[in-house]
MMTF fields as JSON, N, C-alpha, C and O atoms, coordinates in Angstrom:
{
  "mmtfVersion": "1.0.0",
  "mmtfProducer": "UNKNOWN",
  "numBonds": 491,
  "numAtoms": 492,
  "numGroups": 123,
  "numChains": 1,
  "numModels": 1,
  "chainsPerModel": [1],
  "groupsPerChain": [123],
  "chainIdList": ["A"],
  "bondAtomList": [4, 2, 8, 6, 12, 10, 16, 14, 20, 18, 24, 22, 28, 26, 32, 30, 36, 34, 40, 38, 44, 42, 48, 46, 52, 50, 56, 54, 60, 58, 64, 62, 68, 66, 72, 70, 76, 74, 80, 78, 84, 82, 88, 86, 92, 90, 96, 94, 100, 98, 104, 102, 108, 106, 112, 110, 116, 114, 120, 118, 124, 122, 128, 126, 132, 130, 136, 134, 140, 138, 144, 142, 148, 146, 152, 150, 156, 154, 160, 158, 164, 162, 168, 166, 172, 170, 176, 174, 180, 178, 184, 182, 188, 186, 192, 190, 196, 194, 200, 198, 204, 202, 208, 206, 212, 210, 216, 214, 220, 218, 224, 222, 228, 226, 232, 230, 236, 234, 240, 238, 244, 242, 248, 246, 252, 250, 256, 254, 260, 258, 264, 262, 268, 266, 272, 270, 276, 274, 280, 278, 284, 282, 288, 286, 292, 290, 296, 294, 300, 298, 304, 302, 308, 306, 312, 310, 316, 314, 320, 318, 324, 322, 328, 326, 332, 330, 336, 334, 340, 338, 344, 342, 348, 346, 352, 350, 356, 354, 360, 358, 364, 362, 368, 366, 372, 370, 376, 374, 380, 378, 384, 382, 388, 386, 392, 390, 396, 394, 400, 398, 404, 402, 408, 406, 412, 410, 416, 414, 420, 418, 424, 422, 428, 426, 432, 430, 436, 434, 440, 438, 444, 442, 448, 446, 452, 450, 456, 454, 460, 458, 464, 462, 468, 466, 472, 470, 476, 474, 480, 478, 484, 482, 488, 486],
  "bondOrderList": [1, 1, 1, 1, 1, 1, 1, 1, 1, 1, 1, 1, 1, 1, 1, 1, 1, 1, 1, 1, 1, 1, 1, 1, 1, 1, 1, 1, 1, 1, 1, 1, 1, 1, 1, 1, 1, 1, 1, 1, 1, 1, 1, 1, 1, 1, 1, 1, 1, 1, 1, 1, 1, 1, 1, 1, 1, 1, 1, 1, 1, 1, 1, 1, 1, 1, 1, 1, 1, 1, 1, 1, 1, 1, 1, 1, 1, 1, 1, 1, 1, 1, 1, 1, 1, 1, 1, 1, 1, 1, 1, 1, 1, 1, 1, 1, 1, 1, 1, 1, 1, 1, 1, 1, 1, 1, 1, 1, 1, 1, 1, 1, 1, 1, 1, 1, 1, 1, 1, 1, 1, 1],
  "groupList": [{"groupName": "UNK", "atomNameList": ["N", "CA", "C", "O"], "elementList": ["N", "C", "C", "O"], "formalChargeList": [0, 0, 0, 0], "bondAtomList": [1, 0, 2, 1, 3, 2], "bondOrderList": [1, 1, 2], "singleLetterCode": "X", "chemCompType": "L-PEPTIDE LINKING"}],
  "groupTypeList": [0, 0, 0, 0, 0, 0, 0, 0, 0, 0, 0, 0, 0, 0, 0, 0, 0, 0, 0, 0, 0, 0, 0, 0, 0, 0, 0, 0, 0, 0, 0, 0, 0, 0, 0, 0, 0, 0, 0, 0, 0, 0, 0, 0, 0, 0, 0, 0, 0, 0, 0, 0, 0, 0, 0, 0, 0, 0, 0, 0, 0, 0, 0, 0, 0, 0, 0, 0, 0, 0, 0, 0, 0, 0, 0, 0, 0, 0, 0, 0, 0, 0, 0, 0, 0, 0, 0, 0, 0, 0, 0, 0, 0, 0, 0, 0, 0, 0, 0, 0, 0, 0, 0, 0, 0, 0, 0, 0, 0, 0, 0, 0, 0, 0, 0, 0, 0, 0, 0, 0, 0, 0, 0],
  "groupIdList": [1, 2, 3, 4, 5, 6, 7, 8, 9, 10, 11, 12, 13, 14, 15, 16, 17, 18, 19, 20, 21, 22, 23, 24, 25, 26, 27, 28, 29, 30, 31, 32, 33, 34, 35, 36, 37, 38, 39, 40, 41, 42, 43, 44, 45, 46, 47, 48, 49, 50, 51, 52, 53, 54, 55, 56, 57, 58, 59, 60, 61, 62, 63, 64, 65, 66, 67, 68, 69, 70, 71, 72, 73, 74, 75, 76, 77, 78, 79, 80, 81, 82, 83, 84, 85, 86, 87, 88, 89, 90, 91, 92, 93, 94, 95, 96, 97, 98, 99, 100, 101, 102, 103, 104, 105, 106, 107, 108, 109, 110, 111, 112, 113, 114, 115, 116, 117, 118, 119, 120, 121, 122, 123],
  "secStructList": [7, 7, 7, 7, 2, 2, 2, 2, 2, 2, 2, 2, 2, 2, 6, 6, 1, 1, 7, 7, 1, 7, 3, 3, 3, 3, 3, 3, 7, 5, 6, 6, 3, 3, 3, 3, 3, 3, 6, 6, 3, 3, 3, 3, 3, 3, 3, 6, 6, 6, 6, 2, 2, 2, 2, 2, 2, 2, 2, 2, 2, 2, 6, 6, 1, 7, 7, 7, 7, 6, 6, 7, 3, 3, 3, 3, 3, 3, 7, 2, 2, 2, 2, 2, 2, 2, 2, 2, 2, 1, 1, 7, 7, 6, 6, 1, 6, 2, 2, 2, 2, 2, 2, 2, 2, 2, 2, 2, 2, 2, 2, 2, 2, 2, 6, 6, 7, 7, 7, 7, 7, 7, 7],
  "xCoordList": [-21.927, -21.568, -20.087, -19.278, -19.679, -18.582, -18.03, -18.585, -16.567, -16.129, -14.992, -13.817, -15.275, -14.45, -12.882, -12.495, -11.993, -10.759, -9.946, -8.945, -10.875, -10.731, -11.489, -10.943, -12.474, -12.976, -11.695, -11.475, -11.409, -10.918, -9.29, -8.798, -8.899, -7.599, -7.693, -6.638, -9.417, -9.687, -9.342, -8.449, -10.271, -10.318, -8.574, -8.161, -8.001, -6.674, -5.758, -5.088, -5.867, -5.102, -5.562, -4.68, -6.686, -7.427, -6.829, -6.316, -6.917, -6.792, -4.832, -4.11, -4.636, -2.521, -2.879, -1.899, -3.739, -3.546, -3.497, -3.407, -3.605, -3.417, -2.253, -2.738, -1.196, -0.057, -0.091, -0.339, 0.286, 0.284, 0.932, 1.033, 1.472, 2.908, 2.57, 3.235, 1.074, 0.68, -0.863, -1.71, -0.908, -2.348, -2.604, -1.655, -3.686, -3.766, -4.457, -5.491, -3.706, -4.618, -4.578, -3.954, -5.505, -5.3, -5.372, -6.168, -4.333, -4.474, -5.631, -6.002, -6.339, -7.047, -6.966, -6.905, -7.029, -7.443, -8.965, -9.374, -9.61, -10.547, -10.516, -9.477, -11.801, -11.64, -11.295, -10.81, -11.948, -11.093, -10.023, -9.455, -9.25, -8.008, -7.727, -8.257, -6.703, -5.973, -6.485, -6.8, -6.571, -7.239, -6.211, -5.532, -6.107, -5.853, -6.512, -6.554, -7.466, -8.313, -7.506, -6.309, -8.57, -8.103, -9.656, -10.484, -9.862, -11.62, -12.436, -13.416, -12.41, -13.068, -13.437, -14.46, -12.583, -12.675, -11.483, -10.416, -11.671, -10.692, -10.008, -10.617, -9.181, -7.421, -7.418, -8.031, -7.009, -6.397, -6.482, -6.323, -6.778, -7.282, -6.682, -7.056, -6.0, -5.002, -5.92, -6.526, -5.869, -6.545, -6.179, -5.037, -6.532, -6.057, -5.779, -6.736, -4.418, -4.063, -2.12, -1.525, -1.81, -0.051, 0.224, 0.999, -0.18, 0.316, -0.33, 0.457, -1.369, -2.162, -1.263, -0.508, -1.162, -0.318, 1.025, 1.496, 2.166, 3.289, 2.97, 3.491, 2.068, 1.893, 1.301, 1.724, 0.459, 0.418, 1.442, 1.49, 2.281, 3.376, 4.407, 5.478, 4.271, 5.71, 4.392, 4.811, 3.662, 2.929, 3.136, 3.974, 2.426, 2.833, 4.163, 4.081, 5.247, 7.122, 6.78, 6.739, 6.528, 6.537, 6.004, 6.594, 4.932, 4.576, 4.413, 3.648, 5.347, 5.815, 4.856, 4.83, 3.303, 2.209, 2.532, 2.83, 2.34, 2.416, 1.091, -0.018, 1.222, 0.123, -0.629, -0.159, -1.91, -2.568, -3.304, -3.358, -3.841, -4.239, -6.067, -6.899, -6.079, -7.456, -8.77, -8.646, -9.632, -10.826, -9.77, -10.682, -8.591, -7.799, -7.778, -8.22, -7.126, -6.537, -5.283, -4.681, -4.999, -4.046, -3.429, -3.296, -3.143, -2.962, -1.821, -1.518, -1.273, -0.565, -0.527, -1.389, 1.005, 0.703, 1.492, 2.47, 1.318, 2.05, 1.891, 0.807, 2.791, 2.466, 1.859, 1.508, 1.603, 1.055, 2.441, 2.288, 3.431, 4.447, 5.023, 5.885, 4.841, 4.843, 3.48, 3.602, 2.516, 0.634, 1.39, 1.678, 1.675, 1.982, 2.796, 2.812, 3.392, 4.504, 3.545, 3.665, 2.665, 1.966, 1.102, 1.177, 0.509, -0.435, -0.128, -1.082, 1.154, 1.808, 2.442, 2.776, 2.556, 2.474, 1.533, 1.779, 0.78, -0.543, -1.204, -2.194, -0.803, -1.286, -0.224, -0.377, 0.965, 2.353, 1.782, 1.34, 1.852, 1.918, 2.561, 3.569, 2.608, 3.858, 4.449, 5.496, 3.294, 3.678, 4.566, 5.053, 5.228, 6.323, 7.357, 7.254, 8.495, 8.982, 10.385, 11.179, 10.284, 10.65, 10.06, 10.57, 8.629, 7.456, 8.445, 8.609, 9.048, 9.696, 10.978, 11.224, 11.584, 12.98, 12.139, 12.359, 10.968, 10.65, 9.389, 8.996, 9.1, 8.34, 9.676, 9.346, 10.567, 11.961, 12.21, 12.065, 12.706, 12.837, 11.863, 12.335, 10.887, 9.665, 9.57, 9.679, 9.416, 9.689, 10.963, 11.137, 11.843, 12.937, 13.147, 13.909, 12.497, 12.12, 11.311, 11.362, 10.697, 9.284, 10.207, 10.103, 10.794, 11.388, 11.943, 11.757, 13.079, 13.704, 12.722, 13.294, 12.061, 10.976, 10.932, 11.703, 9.969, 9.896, 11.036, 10.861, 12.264, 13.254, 14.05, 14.907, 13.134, 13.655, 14.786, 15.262, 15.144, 16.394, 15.629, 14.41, 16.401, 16.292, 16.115, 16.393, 15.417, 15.507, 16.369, 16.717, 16.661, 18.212, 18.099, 19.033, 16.606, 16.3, 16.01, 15.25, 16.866, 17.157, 15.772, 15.825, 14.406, 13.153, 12.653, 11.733],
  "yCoordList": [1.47, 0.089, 0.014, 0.376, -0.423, -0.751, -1.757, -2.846, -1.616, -3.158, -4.182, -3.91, -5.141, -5.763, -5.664, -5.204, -6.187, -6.066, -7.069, -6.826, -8.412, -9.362, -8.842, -9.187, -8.198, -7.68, -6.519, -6.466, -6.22, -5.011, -5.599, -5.227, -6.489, -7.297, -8.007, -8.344, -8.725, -9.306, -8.241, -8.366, -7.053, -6.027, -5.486, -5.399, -5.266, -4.873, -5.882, -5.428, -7.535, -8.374, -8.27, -8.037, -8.403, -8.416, -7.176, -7.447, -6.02, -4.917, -4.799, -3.9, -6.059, -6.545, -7.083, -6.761, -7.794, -8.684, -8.476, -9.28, -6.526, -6.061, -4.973, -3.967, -4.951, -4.646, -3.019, -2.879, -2.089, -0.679, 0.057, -0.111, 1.088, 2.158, 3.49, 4.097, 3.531, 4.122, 4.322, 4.759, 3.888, 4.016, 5.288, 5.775, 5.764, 7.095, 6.414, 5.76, 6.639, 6.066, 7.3, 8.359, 6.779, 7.739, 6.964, 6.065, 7.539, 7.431, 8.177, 9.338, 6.787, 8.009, 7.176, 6.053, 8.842, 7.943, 8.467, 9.608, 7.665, 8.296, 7.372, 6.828, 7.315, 6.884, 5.611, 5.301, 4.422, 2.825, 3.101, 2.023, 3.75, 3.339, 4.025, 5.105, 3.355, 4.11, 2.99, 1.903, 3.439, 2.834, 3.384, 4.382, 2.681, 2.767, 2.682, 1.495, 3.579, 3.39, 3.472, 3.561, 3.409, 3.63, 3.671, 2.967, 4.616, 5.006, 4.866, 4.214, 5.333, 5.519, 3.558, 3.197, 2.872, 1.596, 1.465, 2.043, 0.723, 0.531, -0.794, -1.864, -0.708, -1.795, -2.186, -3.252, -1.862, -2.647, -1.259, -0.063, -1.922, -1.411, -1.411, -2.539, -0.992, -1.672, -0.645, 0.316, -1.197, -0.76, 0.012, -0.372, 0.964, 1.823, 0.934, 0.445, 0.314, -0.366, -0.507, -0.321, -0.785, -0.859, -1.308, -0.644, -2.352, -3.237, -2.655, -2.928, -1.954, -1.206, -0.056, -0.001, 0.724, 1.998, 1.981, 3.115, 0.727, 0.468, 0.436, 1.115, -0.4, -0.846, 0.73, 1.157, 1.214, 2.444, 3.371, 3.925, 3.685, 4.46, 3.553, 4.072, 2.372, 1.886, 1.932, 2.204, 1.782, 2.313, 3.518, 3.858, 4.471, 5.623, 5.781, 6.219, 5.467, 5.75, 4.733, 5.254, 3.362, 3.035, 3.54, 3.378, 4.136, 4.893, 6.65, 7.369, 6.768, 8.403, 8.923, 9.54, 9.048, 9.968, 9.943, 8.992, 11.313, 11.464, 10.762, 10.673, 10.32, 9.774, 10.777, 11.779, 10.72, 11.784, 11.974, 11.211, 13.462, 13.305, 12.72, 12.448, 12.727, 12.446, 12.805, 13.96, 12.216, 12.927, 13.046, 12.914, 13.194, 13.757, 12.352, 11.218, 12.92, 12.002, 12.409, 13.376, 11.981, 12.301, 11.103, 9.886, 11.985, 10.692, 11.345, 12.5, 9.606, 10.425, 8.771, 7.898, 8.908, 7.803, 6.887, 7.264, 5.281, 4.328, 2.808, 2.524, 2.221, 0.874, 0.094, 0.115, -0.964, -1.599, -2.669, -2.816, -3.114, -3.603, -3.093, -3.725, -1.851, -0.754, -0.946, -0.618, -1.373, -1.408, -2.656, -2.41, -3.974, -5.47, -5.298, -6.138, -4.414, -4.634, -3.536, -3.734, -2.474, -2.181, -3.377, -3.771, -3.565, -4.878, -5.853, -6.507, -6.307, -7.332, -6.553, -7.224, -5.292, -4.847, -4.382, -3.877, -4.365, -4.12, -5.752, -5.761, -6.479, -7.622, -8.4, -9.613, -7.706, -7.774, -7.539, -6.441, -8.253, -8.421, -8.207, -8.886, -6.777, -6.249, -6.831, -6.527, -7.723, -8.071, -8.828, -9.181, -9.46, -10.405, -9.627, -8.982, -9.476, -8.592, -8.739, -7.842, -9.924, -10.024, -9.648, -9.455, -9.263, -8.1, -6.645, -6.268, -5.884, -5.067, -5.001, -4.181, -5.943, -6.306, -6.331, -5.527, -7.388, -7.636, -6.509, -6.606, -5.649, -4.079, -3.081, -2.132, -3.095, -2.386, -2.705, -1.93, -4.237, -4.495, -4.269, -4.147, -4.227, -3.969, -2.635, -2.237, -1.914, -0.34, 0.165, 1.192, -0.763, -0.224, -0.632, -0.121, -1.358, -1.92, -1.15, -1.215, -0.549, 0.181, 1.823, 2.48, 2.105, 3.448, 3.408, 4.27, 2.12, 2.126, 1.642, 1.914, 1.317, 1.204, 2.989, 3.575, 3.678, 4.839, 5.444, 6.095, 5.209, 5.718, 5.427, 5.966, 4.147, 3.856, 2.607, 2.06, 2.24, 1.655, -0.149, -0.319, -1.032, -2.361, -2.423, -1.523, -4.043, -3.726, -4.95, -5.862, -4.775, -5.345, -6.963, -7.678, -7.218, -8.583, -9.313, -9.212, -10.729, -11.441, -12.841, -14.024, -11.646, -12.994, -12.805, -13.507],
  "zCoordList": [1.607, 1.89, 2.227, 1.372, 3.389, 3.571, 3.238, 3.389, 2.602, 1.972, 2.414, 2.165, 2.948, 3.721, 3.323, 2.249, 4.397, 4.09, 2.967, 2.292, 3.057, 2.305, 0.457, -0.591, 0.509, -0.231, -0.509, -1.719, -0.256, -0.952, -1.847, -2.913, -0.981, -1.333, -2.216, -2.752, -2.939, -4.124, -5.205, -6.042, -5.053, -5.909, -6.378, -7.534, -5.46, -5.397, -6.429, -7.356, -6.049, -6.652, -8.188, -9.014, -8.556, -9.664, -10.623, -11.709, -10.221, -10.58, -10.98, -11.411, -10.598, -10.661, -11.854, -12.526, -12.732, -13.567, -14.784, -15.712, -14.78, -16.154, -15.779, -15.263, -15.883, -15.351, -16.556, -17.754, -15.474, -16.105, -15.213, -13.998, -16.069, -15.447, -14.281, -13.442, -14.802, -13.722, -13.592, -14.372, -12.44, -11.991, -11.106, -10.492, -11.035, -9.866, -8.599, -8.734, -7.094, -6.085, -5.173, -5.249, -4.231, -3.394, -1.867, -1.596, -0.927, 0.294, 1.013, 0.841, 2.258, 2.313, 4.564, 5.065, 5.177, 6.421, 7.193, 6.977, 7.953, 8.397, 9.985, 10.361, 10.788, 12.471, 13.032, 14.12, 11.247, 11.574, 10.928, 11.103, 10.272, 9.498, 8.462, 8.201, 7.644, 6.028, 5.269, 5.753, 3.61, 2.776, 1.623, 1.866, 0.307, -0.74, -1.534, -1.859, -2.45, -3.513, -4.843, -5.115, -5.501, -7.045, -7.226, -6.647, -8.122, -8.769, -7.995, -8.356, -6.788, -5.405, -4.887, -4.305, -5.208, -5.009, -3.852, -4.062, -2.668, -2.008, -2.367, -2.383, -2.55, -2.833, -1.852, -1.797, -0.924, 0.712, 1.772, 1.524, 2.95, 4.127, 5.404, 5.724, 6.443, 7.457, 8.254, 7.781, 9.941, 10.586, 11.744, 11.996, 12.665, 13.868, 14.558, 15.159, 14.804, 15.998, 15.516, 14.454, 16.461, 15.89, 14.87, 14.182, 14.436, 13.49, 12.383, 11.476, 11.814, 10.892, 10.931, 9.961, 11.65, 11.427, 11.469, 11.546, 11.436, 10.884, 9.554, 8.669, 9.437, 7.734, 6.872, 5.798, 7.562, 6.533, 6.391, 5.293, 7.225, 6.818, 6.291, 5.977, 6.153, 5.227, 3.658, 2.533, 3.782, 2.225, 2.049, 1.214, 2.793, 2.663, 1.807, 0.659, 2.295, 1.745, 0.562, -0.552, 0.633, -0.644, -1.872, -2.939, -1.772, -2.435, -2.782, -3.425, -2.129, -1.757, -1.904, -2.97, -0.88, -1.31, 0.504, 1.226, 0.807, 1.819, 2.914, 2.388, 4.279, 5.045, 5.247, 5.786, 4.869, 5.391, 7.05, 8.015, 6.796, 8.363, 8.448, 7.583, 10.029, 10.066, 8.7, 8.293, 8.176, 7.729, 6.089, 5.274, 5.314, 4.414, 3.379, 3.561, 2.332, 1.189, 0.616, 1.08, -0.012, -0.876, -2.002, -1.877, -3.077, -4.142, -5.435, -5.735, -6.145, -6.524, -7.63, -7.734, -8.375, -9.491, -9.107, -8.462, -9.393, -8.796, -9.93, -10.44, -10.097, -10.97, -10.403, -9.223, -11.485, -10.932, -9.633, -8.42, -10.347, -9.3, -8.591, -7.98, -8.361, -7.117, -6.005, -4.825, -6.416, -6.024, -5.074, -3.902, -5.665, -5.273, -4.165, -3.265, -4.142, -2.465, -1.5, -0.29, -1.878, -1.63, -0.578, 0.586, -1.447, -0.889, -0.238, 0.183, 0.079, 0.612, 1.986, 2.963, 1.971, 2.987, 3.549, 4.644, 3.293, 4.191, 4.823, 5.554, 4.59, 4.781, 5.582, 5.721, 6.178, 6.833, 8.794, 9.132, 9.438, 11.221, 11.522, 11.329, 12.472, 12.624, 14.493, 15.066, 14.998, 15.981, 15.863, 16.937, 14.526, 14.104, 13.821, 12.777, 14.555, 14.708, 13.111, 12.826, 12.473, 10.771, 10.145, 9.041, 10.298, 9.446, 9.324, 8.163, 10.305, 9.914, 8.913, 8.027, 9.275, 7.801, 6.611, 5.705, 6.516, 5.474, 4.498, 3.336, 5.427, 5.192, 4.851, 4.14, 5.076, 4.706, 3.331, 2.386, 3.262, 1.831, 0.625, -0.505, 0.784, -0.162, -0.307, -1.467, 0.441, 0.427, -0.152, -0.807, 0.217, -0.487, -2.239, -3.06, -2.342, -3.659, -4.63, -5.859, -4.024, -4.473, -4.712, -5.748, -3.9, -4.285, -5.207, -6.066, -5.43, -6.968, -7.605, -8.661, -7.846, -9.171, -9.304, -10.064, -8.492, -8.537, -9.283, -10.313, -8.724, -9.494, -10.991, -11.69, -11.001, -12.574, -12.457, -13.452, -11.014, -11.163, -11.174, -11.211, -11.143, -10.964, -9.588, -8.794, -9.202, -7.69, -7.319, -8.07, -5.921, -5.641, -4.85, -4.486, -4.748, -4.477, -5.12, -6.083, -4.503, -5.325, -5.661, -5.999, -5.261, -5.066, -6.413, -6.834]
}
């Protein structure tokens, strides 16, 4: 069964509401697109077209698991408020060309979490 994109973004938000230091996900891509699971459940979904494959490689870096290739996965550990900019970037139009500033800042947010530090916006 394939699970919609809206479907998967319920599961994803839901899965925010019990806040934890690390969850295991995995990137995964195959012939429509990249996916983010967690317990073979997909989180959020962006699709083969420009604006889908900006957004998976600024996940990708936000979440330092490398993009994988065709048919591949890869996974690694991430919070849950690391997951949330996650998700807000995948749900980011990159034909708006302030989708990129605002995919920068979140990513850049997400690395200092990774790193332990505070993050430097002021939202």
């Amino acid at each position: 069964m394939t699970v919609s994109r809206k479907q998967a973004l319920e599961y994803g938000y839901r899965l925010l509401g019990s806040p934890r230091s690390h969850l295991r996900v995995e990137l995964n891509q195959d012939k429509s697109g990249v996916s983010v699971t967690h317990k073979g459940r997909v989180i959020t979904r962006v699709y083969l077209n420009r604006s889908g494959m900006n957004a998976a490689v600024a996940m990708s870096e936000a979440m330092a698991i490398k993009l994988p290739a065709l048919g591949k996965s890869n996974s690694g550990l991430v919070s849950t408020g690391l997951l949330y900019r996650v998700l807000a970037i995948s749900q980011l139009d990159f034909r708006n060309p302030t989708a990129y500033e605002l995919a920068g800042t979140l990513v850049d947010e997400a690395i200092s979490m990774q790193r332990g530090g505070a993050t430097t916006s002021g939202v």
